[in-house]
C-alpha positions as CSV (number, residue, x, y, z in Angstrom):
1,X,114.3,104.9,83.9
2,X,111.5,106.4,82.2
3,X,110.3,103.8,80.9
4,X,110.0,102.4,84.5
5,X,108.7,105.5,85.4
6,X,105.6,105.7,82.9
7,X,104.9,101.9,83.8
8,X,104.3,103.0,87.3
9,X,102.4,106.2,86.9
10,X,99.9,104.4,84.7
11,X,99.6,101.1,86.8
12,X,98.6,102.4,90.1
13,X,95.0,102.5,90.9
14,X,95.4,105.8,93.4
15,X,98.0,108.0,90.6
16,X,101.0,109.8,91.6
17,X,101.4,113.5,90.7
18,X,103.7,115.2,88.4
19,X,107.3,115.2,90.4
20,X,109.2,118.1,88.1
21,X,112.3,119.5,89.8
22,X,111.9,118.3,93.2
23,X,112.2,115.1,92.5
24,X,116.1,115.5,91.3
25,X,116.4,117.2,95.1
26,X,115.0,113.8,96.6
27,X,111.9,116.4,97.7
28,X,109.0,113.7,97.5
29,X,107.0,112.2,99.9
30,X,105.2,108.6,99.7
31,X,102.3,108.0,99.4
32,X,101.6,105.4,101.7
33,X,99.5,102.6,99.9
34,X,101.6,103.0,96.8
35,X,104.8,103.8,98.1
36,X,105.1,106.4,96.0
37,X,105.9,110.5,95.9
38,X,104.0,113.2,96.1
39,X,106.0,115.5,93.8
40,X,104.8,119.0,92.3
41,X,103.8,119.4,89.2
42,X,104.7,122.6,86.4
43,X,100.9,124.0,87.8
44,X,101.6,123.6,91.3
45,X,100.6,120.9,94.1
46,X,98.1,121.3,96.6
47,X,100.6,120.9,99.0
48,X,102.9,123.1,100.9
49,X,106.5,122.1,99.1
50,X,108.3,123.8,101.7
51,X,107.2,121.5,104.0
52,X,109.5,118.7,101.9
53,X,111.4,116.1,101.9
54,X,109.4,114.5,104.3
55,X,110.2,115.0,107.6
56,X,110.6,112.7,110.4
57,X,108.4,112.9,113.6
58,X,109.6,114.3,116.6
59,X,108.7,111.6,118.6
60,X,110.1,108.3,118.2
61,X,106.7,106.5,119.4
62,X,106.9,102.7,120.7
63,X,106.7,100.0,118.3
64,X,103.9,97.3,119.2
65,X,104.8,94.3,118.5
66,X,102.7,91.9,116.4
67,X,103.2,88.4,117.8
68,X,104.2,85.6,115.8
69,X,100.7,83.5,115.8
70,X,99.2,86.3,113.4
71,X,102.0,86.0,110.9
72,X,102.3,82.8,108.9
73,X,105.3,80.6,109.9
74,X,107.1,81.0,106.1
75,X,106.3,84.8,106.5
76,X,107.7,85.5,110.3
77,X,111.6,87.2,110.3
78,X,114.1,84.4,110.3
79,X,117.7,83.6,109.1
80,X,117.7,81.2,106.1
81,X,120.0,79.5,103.2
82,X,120.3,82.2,100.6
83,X,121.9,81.1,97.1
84,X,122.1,84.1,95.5
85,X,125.0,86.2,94.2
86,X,124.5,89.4,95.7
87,X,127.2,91.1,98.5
88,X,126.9,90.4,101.8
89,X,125.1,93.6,103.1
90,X,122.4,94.0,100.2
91,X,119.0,93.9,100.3
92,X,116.9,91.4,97.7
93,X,113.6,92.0,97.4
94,X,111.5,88.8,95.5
95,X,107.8,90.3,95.1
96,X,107.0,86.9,93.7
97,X,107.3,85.1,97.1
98,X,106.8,87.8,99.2
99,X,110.3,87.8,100.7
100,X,113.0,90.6,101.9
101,X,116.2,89.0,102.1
102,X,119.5,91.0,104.1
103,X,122.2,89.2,103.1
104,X,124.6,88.7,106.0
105,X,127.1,86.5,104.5
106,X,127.4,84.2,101.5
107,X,125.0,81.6,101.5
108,X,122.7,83.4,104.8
109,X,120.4,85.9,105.1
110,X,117.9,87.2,107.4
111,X,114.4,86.6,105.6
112,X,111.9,89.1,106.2
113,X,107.6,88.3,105.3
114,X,106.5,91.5,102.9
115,X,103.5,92.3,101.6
116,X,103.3,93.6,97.7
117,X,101.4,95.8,95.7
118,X,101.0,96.5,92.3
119,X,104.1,99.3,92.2
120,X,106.1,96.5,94.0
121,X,106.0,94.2,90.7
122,X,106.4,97.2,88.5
123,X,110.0,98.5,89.1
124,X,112.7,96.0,89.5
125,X,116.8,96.3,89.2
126,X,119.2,97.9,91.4
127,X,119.3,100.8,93.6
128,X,120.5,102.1,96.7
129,X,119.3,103.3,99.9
130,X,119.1,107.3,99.2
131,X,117.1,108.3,102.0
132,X,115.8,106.9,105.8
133,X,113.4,108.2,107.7
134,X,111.7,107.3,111.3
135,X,107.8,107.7,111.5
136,X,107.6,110.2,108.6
137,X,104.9,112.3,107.4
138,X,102.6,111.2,104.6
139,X,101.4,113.7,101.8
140,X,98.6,112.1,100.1
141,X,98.6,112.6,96.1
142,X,96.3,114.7,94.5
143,X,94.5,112.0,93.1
144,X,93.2,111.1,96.1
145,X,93.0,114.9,97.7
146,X,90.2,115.5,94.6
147,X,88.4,112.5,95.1
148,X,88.4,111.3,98.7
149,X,87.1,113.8,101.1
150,X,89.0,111.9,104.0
151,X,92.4,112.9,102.3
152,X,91.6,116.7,102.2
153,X,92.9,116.6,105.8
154,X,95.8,116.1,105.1
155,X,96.7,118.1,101.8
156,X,100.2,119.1,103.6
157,X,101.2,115.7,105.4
158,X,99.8,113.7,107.5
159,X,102.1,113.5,110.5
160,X,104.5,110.3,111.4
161,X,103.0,108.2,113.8
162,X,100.9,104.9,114.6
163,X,97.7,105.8,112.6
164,X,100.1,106.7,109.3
165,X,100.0,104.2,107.0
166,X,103.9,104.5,106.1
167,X,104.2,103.1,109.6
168,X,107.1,103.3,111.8
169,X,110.2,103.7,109.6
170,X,110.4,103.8,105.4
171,X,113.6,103.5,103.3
172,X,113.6,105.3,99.7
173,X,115.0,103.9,96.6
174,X,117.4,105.3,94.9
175,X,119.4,104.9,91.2
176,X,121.5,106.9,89.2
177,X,121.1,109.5,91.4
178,X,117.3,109.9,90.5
179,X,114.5,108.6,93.0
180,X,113.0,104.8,91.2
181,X,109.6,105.9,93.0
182,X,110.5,102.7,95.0
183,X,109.9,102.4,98.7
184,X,110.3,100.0,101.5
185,X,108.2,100.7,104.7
186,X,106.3,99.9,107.5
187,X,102.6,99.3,107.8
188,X,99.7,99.6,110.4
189,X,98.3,96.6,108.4
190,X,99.9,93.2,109.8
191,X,97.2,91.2,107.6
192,X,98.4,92.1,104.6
193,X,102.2,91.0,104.7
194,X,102.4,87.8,103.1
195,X,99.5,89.4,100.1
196,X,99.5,91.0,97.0
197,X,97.6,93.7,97.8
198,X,95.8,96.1,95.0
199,X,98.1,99.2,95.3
200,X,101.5,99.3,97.3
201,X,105.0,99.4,97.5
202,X,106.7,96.7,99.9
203,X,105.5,96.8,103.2
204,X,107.0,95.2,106.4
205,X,105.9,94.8,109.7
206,X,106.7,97.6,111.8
207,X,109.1,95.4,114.3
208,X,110.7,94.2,111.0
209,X,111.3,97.5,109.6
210,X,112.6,98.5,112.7
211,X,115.0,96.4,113.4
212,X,116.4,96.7,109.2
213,X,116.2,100.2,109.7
214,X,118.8,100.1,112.5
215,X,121.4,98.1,110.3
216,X,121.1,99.6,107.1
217,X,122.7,102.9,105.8
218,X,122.2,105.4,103.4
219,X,123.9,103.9,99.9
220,X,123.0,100.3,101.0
221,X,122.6,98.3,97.6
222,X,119.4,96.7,96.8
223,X,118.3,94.4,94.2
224,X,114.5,93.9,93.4
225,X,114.0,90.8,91.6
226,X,111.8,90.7,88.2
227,X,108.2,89.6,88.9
228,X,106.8,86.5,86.4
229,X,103.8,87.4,87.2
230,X,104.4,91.5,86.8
């Protein structure tokens, strides 16, 4: 696990910040292009840490749907053959093909389109669902707080909502008890599911992650397939 760890803190282009205690009381918050937490570090974050874990917005806003013509056929939700060995109720993630699979039964599965970035091909194994959240905030790391002016807005959260880049709903990875870094969310981005994009988690469109959101539970396993190309 920390090997997995050090891999992702030094392959993502925006950083993470040191995650110390709160990150054995799930108190992190993702960063939204990486998918990644927050955390405080033995100094001390910029950010408020009573203000985590991350909350959820009070307002459940409406989900706009993307239609179908923007998203390539392969890419658009749809049930399909699935040969693998996992339980019917698990998630597979395959970074390599850009897929989300919830397997229903043996031999289906209701494919989802993702789009990828570099933390998605850094972490694979299995986990569970550890924590769910509707709309939540977005605390940017301090990476990104020191060098982009833009960010120093929101040093303690940028609020759920349709201009967050975590999008509508995320789901947070966890194994062991400890939090993999590893996060599956929405995005305010439909062009990029289907891409490897150069920083990110997985990303779903917001209808997508919606609708997984609503059948998925806390301690849901998940499986994230080894990248070749990782």
């Amino acid at each position: 696990m920390l090997s997995r760890r050090r891999l992702l803190l030094s392959g993502l282009a925006l950083g993470l910040s040191g995650r110390a205690a709160l990150a054995q009381s799930h108190g992190n918050e993702a960063d939204p292009f990486a998918g990644m937490d927050a955390g405080v570090d033995a100094g001390g974050e910029l950010f408020d840490p009573a203000l985590l874990p991350p909350p959820e917005s009070p307002i459940d806003f409406p989900i706009t749907e993307i239609p179908e013509r923007r998203i390539k056929k392969k890419f658009r939700r749809q049930m399909v053959e699935f040969d693998g060995a996992e339980e019917p109720g698990t998630l597979v993630v395959d970074p390599d093909n850009r897929f989300l699979y919830h397997v229903l039964s043996y031999g289906s599965a209701m494919r989802y389109g993702v789009g990828v970035g570099r933390a998605g091909f850094a972490w694979t194994g299995s986990a569970q669902i550890g924590m769910k959240r509707r709309w939540p905030r977005w605390v940017p790391p301090r990476e990104m707080v020191e060098r982009d002016p833009r960010a120093r807005e929101w040093v303690n959260g940028q609020p759920g909502g349709p201009d967050n880049p975590l999008g509508a709903r995320a789901l947070y990875l966890y194994a062991g008890g400890q939090d993999t870094l590893y996060r599956i969310h929405g995005t305010n981005e439909p062009q990029s599911i289907g891409k490897a994009m150069s920083s990110g988690c997985i990303r779903m469109l917001n209808q997508d992650i919606a609708e997984l959101f609503d059948q998925v539970i806390v301690g849901t396993p998940v499986t994230v397939r080894p990248s070749r190309g990782a």
